[in-house]
C-alpha positions, 0 to 999 in steps of 0.5 A: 793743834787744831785750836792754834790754826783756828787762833792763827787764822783769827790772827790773820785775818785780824791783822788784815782788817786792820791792816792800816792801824797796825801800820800806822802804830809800828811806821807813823805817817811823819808828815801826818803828825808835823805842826804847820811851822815844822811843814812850813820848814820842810818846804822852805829847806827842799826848796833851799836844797833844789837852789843850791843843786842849780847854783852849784852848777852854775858855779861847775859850767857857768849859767849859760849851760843851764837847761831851760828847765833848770833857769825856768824852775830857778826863777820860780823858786826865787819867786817864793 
């Protein structure tokens, strides 16, 4: 009995130094292992996604009720 507590323990504490391996093995870091194309396009479709958000409600309420937020961060994502 006392020799699996002492083996749980050792255990433990193992699995607390290593810690951050053991998570990156089980849940890796996704945008740790993306090529520069593929982080390149997660931008660009975030950036797609947040137009679409404003311009669906610039088709709902018309563009002049658009906060001044929402046309200043329409104008910078046009930009790009």
């Amino acid at each position: 009995m006392n020799t699996v507590l002492i083996l749980l323990a050792v255990a433990v504490i193992f699995a607390y130094f290593f810690r951050k391996d053991i998570k990156e093995k089980i849940k890796p870091n996704r945008e740790k292992n993306l090529t520069l194309d593929d982080q390149f396009n997660s931008k660009r479709r975030d950036r797609e996604i947040e137009i679409d958000q404003i311009l669906s409600k610039i088709g709902k309420n018309g563009l002049n009720d658009l906060s001044k937020e929402d046309k200043k961060r329409l104008d910078e994502l046009s930009k790009k």
